[in-house]
MARKESE-564407 format. One record per residue: residue number from 0; residue in three letters; x, y, z of N, C-alpha, C in turn. Coordinates in pm, 1 decimal. Layout:
N
[NUM; "ALA"; [X; Y; Z]; [X; Y; Z]; [X; Y; Z]],
...
This chain:
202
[0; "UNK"; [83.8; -120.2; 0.0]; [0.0; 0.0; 0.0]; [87.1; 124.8; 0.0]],
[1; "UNK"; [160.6; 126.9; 91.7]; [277.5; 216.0; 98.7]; [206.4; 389.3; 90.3]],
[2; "UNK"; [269.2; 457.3; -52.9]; [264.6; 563.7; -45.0]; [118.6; 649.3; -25.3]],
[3; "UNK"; [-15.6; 529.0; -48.4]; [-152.8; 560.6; -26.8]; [-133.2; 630.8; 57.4]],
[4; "UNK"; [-122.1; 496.0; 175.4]; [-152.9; 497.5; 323.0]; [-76.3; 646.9; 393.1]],
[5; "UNK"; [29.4; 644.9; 326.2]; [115.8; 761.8; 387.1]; [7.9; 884.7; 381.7]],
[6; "UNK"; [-53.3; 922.2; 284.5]; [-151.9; 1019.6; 285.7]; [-311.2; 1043.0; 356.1]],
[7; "UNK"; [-301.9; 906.0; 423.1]; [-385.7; 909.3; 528.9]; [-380.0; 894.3; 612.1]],
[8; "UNK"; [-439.7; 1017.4; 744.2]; [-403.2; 1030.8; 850.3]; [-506.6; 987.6; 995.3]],
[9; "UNK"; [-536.6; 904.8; 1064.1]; [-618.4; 869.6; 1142.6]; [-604.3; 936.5; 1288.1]],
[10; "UNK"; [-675.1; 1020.0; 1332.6]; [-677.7; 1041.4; 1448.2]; [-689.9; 992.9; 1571.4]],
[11; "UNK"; [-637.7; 1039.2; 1718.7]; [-619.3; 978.2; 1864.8]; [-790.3; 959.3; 1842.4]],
[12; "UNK"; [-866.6; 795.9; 1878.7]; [-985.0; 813.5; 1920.9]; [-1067.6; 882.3; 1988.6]],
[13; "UNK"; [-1185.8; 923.2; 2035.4]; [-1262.8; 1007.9; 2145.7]; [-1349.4; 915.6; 2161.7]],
[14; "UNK"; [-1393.8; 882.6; 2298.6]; [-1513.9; 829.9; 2365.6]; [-1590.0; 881.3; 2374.3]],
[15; "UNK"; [-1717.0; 870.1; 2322.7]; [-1853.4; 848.8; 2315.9]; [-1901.2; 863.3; 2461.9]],
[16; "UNK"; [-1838.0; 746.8; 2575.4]; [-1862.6; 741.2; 2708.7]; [-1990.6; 650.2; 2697.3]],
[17; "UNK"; [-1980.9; 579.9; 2605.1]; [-2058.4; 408.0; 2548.7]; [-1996.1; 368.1; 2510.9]],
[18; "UNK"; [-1933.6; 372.3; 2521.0]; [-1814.1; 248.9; 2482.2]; [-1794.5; 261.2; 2335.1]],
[19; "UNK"; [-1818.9; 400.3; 2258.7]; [-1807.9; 401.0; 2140.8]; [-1704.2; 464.8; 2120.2]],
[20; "UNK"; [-1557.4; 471.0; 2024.1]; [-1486.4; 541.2; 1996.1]; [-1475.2; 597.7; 1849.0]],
[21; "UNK"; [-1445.5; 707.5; 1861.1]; [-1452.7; 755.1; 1682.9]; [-1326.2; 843.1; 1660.1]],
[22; "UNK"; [-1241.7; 801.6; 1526.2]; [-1146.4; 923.2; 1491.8]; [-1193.3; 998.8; 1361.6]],
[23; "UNK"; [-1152.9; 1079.4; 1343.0]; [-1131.3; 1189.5; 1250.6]; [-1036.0; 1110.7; 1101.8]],
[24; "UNK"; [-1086.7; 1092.8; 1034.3]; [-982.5; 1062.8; 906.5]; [-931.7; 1218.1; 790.0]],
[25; "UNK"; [-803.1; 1181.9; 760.1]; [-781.0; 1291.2; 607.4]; [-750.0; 1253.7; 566.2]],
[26; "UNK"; [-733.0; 1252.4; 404.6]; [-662.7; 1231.6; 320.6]; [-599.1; 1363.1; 292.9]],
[27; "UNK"; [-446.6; 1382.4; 243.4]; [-360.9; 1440.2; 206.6]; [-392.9; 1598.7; 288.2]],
[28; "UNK"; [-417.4; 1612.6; 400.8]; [-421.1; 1671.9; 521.9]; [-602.7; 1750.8; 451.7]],
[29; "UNK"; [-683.2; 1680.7; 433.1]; [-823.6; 1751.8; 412.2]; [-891.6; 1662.5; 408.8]],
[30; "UNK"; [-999.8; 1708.3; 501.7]; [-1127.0; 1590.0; 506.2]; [-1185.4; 1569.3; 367.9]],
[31; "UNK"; [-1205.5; 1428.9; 410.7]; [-1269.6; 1342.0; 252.3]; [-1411.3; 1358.9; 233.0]],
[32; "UNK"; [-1411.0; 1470.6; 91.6]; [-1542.8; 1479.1; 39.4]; [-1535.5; 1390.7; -107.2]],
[33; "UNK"; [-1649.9; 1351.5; -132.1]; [-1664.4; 1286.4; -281.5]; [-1791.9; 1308.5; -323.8]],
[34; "UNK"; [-1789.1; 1368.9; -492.6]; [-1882.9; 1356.4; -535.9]; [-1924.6; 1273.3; -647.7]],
[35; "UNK"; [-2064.5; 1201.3; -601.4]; [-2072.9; 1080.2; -690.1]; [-2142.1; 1111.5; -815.2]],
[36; "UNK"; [-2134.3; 994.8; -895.4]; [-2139.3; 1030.2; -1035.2]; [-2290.1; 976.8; -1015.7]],
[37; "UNK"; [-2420.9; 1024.8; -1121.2]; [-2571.1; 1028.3; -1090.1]; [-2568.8; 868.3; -1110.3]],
[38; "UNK"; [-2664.7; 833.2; -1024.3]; [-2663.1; 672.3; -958.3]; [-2822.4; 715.8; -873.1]],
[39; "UNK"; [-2868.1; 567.0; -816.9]; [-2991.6; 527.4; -724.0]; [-2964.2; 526.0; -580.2]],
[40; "UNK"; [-3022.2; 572.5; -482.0]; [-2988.5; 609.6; -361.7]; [-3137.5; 506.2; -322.5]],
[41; "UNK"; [-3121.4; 417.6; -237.1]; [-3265.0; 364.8; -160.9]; [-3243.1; 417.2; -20.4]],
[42; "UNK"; [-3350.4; 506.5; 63.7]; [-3347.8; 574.7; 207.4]; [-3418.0; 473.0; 263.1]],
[43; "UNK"; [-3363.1; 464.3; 410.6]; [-3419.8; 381.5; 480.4]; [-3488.2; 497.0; 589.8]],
[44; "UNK"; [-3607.8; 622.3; 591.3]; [-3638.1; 676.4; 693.9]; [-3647.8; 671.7; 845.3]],
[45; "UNK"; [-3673.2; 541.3; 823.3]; [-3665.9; 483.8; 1011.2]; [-3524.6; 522.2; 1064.2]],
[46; "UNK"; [-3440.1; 503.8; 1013.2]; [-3315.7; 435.3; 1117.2]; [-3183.5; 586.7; 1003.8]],
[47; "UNK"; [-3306.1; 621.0; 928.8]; [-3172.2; 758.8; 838.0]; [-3048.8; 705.2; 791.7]],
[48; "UNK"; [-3041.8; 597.1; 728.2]; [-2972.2; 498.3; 640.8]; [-2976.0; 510.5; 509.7]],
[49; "UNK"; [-2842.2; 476.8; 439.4]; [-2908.7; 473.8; 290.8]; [-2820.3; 356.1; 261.5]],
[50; "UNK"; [-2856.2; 295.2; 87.9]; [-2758.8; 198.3; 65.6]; [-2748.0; 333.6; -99.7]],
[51; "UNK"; [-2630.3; 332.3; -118.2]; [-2609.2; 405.3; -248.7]; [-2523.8; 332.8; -349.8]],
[52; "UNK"; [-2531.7; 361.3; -487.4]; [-2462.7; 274.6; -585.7]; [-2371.5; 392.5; -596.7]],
[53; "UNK"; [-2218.7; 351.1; -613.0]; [-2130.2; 380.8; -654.4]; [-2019.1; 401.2; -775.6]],
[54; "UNK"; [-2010.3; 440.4; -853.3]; [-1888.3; 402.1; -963.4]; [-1761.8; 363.7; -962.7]],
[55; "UNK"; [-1710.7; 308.5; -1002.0]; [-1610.1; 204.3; -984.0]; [-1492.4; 317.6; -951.5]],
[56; "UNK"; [-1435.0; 418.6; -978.8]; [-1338.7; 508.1; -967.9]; [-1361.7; 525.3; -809.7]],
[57; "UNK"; [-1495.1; 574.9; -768.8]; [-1493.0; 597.0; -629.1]; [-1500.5; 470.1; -527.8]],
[58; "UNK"; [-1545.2; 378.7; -560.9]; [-1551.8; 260.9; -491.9]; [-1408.2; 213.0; -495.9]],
[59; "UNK"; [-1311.5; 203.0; -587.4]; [-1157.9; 179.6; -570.8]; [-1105.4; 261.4; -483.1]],
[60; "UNK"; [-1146.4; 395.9; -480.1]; [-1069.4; 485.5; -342.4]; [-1150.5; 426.8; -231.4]],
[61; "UNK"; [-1251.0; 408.9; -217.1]; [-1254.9; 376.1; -113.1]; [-1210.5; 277.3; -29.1]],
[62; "UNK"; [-1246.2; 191.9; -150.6]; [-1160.1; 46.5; -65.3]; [-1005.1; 82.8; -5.3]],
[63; "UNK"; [-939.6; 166.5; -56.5]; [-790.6; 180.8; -19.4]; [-796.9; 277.0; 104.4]],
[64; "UNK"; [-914.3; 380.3; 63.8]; [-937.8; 431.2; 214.7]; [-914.9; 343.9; 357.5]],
[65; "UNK"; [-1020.9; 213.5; 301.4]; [-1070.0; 111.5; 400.4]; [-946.0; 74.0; 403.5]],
[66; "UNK"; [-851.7; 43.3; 347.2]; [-737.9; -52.8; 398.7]; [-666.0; 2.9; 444.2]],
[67; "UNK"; [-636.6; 151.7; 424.2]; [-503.6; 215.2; 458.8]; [-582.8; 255.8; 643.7]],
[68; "UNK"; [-703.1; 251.1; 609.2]; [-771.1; 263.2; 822.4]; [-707.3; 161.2; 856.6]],
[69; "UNK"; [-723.0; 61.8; 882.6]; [-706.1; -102.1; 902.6]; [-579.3; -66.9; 973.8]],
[70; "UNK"; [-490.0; -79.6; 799.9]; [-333.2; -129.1; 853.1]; [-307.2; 26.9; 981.5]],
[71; "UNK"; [-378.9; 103.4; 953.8]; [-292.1; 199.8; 1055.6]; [-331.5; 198.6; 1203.3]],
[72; "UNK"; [-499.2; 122.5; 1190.5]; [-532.0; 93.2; 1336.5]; [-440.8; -24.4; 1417.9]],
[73; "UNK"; [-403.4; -105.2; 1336.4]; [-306.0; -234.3; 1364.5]; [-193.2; -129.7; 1480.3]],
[74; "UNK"; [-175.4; -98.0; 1357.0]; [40.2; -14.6; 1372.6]; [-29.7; 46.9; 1461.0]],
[75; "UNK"; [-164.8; 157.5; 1553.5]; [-174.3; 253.1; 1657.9]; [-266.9; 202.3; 1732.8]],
[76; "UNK"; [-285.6; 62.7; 1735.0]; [-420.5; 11.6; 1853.7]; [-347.4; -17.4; 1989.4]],
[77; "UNK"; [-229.9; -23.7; 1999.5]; [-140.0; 8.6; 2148.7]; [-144.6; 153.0; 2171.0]],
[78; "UNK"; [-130.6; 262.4; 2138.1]; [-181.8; 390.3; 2115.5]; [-279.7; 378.2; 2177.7]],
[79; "UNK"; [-365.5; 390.5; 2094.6]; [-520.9; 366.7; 2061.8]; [-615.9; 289.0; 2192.2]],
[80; "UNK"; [-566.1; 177.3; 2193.6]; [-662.2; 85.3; 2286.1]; [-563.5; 21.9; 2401.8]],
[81; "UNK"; [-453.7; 1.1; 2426.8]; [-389.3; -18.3; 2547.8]; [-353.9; -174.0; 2499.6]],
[82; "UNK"; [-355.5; -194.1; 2378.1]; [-322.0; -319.0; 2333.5]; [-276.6; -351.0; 2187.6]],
[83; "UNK"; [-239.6; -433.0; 2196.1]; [-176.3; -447.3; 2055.0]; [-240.4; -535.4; 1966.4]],
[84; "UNK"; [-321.2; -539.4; 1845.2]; [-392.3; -571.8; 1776.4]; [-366.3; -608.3; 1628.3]],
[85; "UNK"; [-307.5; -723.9; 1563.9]; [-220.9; -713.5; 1435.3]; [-336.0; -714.6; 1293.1]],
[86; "UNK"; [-278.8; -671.7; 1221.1]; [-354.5; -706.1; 1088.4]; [-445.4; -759.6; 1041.5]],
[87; "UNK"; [-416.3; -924.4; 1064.0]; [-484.7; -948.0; 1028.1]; [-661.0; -1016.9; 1143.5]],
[88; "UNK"; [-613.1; -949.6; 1249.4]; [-725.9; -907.1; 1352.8]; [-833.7; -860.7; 1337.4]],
[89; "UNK"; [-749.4; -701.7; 1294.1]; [-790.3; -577.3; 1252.0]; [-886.0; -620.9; 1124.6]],
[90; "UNK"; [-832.7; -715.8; 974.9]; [-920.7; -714.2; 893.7]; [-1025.6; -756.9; 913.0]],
[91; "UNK"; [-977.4; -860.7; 1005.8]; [-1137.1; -968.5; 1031.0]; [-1234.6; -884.5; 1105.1]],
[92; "UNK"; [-1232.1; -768.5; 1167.6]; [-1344.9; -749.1; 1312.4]; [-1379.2; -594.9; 1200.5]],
[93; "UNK"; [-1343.0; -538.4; 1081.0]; [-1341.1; -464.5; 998.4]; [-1475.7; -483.7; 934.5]],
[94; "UNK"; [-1585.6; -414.7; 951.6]; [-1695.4; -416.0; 823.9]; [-1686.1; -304.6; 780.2]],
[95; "UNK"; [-1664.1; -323.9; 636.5]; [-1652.9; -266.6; 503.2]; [-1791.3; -191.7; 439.2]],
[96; "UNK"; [-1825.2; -55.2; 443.4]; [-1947.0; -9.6; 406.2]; [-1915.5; -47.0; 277.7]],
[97; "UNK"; [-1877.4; -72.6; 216.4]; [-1894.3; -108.6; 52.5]; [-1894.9; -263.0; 51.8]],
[98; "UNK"; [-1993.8; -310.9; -34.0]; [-2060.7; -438.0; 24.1]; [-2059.8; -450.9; -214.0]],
[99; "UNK"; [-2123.1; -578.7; -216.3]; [-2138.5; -613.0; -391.7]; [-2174.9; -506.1; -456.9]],
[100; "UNK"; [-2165.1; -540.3; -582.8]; [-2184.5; -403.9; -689.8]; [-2163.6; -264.8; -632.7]],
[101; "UNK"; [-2094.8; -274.9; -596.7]; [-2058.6; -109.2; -553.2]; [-2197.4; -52.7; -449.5]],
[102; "UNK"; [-2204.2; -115.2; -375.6]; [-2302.3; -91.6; -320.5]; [-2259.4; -48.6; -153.8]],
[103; "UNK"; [-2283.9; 94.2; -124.4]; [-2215.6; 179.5; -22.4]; [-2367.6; 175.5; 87.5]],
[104; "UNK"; [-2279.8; 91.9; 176.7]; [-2389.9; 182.4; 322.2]; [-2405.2; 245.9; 406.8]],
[105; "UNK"; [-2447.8; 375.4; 407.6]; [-2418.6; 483.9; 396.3]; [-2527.4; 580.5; 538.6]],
[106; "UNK"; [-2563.0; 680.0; 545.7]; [-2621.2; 703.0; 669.1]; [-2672.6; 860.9; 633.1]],
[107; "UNK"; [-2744.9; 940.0; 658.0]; [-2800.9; 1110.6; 607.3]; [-2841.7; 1130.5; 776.5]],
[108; "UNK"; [-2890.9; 1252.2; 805.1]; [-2915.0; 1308.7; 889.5]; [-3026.4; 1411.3; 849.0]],
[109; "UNK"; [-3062.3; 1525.6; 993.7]; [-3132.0; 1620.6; 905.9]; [-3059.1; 1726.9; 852.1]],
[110; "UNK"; [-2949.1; 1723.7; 842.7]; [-2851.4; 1867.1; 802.9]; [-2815.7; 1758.8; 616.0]],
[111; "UNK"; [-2840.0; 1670.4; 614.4]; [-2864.5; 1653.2; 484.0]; [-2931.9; 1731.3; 384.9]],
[112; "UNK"; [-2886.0; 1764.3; 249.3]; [-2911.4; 1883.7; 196.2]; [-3026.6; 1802.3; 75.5]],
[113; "UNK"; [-3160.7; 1779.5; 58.5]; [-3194.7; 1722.6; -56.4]; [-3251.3; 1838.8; -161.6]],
[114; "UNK"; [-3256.2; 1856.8; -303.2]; [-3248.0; 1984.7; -344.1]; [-3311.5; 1920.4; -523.8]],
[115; "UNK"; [-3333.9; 1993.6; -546.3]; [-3393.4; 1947.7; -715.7]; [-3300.1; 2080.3; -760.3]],
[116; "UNK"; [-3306.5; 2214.8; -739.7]; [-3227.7; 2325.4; -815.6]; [-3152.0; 2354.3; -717.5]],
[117; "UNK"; [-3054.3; 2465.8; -737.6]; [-2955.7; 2503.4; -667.4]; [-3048.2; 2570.4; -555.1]],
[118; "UNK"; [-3133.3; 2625.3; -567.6]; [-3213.8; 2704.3; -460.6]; [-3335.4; 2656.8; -400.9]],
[119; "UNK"; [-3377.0; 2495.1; -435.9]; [-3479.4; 2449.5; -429.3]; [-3413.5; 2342.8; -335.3]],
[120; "UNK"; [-3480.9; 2334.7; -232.1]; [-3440.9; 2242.9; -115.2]; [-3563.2; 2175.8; -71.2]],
[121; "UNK"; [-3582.6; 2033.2; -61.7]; [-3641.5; 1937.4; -58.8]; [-3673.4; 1858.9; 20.3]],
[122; "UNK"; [-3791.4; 1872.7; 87.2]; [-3830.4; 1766.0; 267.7]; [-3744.4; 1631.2; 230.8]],
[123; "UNK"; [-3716.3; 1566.5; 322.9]; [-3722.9; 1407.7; 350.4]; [-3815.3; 1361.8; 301.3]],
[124; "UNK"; [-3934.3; 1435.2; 372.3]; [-4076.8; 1353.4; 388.8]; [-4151.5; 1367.3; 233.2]],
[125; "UNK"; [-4109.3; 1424.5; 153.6]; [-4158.9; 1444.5; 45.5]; [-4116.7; 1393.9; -104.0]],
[126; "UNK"; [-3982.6; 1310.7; -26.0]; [-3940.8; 1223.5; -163.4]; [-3942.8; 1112.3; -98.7]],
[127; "UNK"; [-3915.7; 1032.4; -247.3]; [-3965.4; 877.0; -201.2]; [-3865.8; 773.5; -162.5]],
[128; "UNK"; [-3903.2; 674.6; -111.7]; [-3739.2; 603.5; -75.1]; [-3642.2; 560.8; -161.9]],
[129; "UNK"; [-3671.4; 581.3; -269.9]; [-3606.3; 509.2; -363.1]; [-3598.4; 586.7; -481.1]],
[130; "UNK"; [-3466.5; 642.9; -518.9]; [-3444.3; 746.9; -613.5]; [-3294.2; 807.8; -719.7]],
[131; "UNK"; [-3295.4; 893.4; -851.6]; [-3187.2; 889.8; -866.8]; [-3169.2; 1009.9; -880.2]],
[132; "UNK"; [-3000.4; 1033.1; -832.2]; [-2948.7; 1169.9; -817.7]; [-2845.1; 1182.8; -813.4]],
[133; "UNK"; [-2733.0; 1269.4; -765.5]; [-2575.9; 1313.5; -763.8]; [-2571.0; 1349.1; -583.2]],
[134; "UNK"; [-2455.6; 1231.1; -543.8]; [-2472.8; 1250.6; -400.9]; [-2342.4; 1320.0; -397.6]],
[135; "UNK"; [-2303.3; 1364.7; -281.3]; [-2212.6; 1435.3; -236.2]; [-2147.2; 1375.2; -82.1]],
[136; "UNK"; [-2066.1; 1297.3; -81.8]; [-2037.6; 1202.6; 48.0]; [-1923.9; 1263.7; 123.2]],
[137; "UNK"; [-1954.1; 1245.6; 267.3]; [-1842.8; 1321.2; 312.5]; [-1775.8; 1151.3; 399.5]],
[138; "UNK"; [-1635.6; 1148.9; 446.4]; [-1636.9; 1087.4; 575.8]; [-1593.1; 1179.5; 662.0]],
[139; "UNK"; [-1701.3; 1095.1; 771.8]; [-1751.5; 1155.4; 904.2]; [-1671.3; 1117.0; 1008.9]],
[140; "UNK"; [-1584.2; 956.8; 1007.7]; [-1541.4; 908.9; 1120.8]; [-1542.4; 787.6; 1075.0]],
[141; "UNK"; [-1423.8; 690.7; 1170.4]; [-1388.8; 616.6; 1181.7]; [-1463.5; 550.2; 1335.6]],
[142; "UNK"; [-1589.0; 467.7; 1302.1]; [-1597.9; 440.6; 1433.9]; [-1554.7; 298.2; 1475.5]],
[143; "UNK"; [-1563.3; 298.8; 1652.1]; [-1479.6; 204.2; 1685.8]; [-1545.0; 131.2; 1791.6]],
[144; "UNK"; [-1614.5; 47.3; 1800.8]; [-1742.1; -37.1; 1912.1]; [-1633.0; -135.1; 1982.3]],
[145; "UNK"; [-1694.5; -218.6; 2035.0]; [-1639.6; -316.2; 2164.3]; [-1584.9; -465.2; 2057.4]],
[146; "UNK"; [-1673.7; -448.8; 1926.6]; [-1635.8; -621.4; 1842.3]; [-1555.6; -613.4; 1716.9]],
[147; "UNK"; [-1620.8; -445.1; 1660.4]; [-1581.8; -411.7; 1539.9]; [-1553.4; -259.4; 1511.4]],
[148; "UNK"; [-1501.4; -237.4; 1398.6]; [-1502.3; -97.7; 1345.7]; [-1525.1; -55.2; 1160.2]],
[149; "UNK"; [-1540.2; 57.7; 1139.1]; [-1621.8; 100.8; 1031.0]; [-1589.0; 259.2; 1052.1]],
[150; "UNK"; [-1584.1; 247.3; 905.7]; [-1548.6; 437.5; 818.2]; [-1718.2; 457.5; 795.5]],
[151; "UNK"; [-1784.3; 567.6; 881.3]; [-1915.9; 601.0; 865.0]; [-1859.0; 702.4; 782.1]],
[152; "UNK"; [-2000.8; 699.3; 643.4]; [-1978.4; 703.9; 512.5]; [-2116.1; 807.7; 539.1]],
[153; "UNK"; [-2137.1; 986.1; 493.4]; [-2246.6; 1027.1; 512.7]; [-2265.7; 1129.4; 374.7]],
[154; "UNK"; [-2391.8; 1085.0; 379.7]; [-2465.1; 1199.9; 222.8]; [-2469.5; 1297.9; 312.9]],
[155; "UNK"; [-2368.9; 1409.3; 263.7]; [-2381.9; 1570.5; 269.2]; [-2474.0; 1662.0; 186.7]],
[156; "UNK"; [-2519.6; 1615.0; 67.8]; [-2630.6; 1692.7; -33.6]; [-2658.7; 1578.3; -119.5]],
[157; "UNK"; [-2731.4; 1544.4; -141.1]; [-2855.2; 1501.2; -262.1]; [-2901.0; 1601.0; -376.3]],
[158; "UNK"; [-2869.5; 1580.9; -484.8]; [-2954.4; 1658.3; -611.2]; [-3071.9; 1561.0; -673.4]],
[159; "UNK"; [-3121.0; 1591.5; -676.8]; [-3227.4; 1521.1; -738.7]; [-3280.1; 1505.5; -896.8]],
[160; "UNK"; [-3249.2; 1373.9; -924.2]; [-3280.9; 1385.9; -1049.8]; [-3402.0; 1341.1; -1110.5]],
[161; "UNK"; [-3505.5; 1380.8; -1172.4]; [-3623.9; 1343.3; -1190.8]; [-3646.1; 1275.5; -1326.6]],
[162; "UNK"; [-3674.0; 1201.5; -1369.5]; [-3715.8; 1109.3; -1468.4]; [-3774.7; 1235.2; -1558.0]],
[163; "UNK"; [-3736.3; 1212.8; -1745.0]; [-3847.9; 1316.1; -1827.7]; [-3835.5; 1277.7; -1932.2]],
[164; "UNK"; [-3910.7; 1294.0; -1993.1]; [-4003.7; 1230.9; -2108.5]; [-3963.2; 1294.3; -2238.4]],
[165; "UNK"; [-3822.4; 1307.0; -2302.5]; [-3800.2; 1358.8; -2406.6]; [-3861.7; 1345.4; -2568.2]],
[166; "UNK"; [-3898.2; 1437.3; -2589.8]; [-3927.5; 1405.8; -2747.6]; [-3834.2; 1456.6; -2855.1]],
[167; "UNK"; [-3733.6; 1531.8; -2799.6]; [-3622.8; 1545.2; -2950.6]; [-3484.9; 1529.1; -2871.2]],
[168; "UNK"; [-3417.8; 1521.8; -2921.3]; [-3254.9; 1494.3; -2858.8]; [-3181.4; 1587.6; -2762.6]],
[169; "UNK"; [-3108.2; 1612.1; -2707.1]; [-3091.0; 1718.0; -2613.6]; [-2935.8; 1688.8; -2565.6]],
[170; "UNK"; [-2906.7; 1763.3; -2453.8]; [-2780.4; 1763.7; -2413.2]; [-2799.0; 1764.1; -2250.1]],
[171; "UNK"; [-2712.0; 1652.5; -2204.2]; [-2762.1; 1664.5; -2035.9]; [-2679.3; 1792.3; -1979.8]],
[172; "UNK"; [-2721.2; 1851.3; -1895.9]; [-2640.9; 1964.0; -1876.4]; [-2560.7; 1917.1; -1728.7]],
[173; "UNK"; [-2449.2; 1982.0; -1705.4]; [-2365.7; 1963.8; -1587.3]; [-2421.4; 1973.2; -1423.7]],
[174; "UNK"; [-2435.2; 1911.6; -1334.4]; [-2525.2; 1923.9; -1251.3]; [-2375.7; 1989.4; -1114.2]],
[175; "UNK"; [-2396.8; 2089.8; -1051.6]; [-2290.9; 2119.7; -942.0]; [-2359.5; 2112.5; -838.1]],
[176; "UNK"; [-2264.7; 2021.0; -736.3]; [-2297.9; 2031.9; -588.4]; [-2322.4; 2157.8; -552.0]],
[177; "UNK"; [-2431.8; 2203.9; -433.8]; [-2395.2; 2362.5; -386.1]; [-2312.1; 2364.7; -284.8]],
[178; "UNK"; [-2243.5; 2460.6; -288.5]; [-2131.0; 2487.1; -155.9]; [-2188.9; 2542.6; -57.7]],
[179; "UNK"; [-2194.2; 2489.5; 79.9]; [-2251.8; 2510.6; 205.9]; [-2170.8; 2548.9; 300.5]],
[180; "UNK"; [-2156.8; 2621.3; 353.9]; [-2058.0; 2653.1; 446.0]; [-1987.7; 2576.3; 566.8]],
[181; "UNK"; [-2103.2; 2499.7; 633.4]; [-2014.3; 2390.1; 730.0]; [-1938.1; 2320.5; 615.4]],
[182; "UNK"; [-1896.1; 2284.9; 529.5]; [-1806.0; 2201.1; 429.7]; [-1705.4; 2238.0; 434.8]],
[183; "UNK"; [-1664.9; 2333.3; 477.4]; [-1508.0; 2376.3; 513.6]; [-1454.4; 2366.8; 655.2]],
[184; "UNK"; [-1550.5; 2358.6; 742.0]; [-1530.3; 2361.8; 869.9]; [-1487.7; 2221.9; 919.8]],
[185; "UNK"; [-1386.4; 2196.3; 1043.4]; [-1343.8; 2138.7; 1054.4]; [-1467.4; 2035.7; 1153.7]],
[186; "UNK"; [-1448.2; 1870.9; 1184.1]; [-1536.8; 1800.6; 1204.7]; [-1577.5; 1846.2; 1357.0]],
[187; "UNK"; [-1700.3; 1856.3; 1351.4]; [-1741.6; 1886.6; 1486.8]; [-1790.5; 1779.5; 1586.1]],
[188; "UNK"; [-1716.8; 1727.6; 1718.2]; [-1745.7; 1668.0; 1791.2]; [-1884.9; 1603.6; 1797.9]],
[189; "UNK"; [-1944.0; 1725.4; 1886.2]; [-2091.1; 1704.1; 1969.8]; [-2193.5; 1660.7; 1880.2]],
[190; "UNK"; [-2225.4; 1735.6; 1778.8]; [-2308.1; 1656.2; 1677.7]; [-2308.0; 1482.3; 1647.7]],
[191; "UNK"; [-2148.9; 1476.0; 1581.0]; [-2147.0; 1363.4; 1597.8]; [-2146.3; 1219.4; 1683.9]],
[192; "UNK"; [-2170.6; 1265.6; 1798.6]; [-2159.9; 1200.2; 1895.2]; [-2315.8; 1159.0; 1942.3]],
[193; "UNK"; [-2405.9; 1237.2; 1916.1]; [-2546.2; 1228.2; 1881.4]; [-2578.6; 1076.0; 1801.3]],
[194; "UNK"; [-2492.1; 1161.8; 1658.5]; [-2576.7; 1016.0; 1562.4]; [-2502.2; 875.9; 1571.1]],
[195; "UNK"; [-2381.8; 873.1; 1668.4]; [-2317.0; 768.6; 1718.6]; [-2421.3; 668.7; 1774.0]],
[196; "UNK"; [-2547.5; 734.4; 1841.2]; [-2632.4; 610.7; 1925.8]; [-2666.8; 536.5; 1894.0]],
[197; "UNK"; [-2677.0; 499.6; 1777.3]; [-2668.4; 421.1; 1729.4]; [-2632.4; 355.6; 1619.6]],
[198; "UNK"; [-2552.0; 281.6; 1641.6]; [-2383.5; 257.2; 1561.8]; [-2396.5; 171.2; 1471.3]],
[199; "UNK"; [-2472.3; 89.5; 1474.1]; [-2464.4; -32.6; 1378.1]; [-2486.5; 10.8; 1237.8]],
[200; "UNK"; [-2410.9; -64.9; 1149.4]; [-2381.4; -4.6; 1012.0]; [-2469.9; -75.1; 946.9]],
[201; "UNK"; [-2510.4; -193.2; 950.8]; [-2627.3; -246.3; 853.1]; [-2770.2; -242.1; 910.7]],
């Protein structure tokens, strides 16, 4: 892995004070945003879950994301946890939000942005569970439970793309994330420690 990993940096854990621990990840000293290429998002409203399809360019970073966490929790879980924990430990007790066909599981909140135009912002409650659009993913954290651990994977904005009924040929036009201002700001604790309560990734 080598020079990946070098560019990713995992942070001292923080307790939850449930026994949950979470770090801070960067790549090449800036938190990891990605924007996905237009794909099907299915919402799970109950539990504010999503499973999202991915494209193969971003699903390859991620996986290296996922590995370069791993090997570095190995090399800092004496650090980290007061014990020493090797590799291939670490892979096994590891669930992987990217699961077949590029298929990411993933998590929204209400500071989730859902939007049809740049100025048109969109209930939860008013779209349907199952839909296609241009997501905008941030990572949120590296969390860390009592059996296992996991890179929580979160939709920062949703565009919405609506199905239409062409009758002459056309040109798709370029769709841009909007820029929001917490997106520059660095990860904020307390919030996240909220949607920690519940941790389970599937």
């Amino acid at each position: 892995m080598g020079a990946f990993k070098d560019d990713v940096e995992v942070y001292d854990p923080i307790n939850t004070n449930k026994n949950v621990y979470y770090s801070k990840v960067m790549y090449k000293h800036a938190e990891i945003s990605l924007q996905i290429n237009k794909g099907s998002i299915i919402l799970n409203k109950e539990k504010q879950k999503a499973k999202l399809v991915v494209d193969e360019s971003t699903s390859e970073f991620m996986r290296e994301i996922s590995a370069a966490v791993v090997e570095i929790t190995s090399e800092k879980s004496e650090h980290f946890f007061g014990k020493k924990i090797n590799s291939e430990d670490c892979e096994s007790i590891y669930k992987e939000a990217l699961v077949k066909d590029n298929i990411l599981h993933c998590f929204y909140d209400d500071d989730t942005y859902f939007y049809e135009t740049k100025n048109t912002q969109v209930s939860i409650e008013d779209i349907p569970t199952e839909l296609e659009g241009i997501a905008l993913l941030k990572c949120s954290a590296v969390v860390y439970t009592k059996n296992s651990f996991f890179i929580r994977w979160e939709v920062s904005q949703f565009k919405l793309k609506k199905q239409k009924v062409l009758e002459e040929p056309y040109y798709m036009k370029e769709y841009i994330i909007k820029d929001l201002p917490d997106h520059s700001n660095p990860l904020d604790g307390d919030p996240l420690v909220k949607k920690l309560d519940e941790i389970c990734l599937f």
